[in-house]
C-alpha positions in Angstrom: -13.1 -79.1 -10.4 -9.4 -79.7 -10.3 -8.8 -82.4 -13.3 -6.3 -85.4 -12.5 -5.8 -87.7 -15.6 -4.6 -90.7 -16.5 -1.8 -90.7 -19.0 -2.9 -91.9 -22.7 -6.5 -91.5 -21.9 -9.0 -89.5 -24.2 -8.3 -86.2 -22.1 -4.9 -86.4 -22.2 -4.5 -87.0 -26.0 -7.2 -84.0 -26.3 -4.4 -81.6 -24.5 -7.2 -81.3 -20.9 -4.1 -80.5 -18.6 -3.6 -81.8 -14.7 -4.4 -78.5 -13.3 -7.2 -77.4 -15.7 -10.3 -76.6 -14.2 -13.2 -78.7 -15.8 -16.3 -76.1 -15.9 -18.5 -77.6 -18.4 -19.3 -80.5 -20.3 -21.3 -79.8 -23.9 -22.0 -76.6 -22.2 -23.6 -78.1 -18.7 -21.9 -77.1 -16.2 -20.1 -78.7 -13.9 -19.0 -78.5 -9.8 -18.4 -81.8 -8.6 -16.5 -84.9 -10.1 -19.6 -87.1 -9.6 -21.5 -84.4 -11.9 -19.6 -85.3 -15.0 -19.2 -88.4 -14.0 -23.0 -88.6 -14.2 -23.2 -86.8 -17.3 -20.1 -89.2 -19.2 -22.1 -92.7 -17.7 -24.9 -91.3 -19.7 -23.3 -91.7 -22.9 -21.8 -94.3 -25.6 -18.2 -95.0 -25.7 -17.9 -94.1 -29.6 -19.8 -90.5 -28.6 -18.2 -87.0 -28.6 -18.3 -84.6 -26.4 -17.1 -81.1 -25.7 -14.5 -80.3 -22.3 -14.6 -76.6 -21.1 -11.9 -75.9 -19.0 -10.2 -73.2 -17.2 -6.5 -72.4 -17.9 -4.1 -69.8 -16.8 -7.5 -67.6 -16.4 -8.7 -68.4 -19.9 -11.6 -70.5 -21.0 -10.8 -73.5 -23.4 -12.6 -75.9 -25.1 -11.6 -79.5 -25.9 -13.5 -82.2 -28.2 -13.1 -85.5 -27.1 -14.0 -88.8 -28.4 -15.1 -90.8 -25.2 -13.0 -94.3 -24.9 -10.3 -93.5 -27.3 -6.7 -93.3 -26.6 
C-alpha cells in the first residue's frame, strides 16, 4: 500500500516516505489502507508501534510513537 502523508505527522517525523510501500505493522501484514487503519484504531495514542516499509527494493523499519508530531 502506496503511503501518502501528511506533513508533520508521526510518519513523517519517523522518515515513512510518500512513495514507501507500507507492508507491515508490528510485523502483521498489511494490503489495504483500511487494514492498518484497523490495526492503528485498535490502539492508544501514547502507544508505539513498528512501520515496515518498502523502499527502493529494500525493506525498512520505522518506530513510531502514534499521535506525536
Amino acid at each position: 500500500m502506496l503511503c501518502k502523508l501528511p506533513a508533520g505527522g508521526a510518519a513523517d517525523s519517523a522518515g515513512i516516505k510518500v512513495g514507501d510501500i507500507i507492508t507491515k505493522i508490528d510485523n502483521v501484514t498489511v494490503n489495504k489502507m483500511s487494514e492498518l487503519r484497523r490495526y492503528i484504531y485498535t490502539k492508544n495514542p501514547v502507544d508505539k508501534v513498528t512501520i515496515t516499509v518498502m523502499r527502493s527494493g529494500k525493506e525498512r523499519n520505522f518506530d513510531i510513537i502514534l499521535g506525536k508530531k
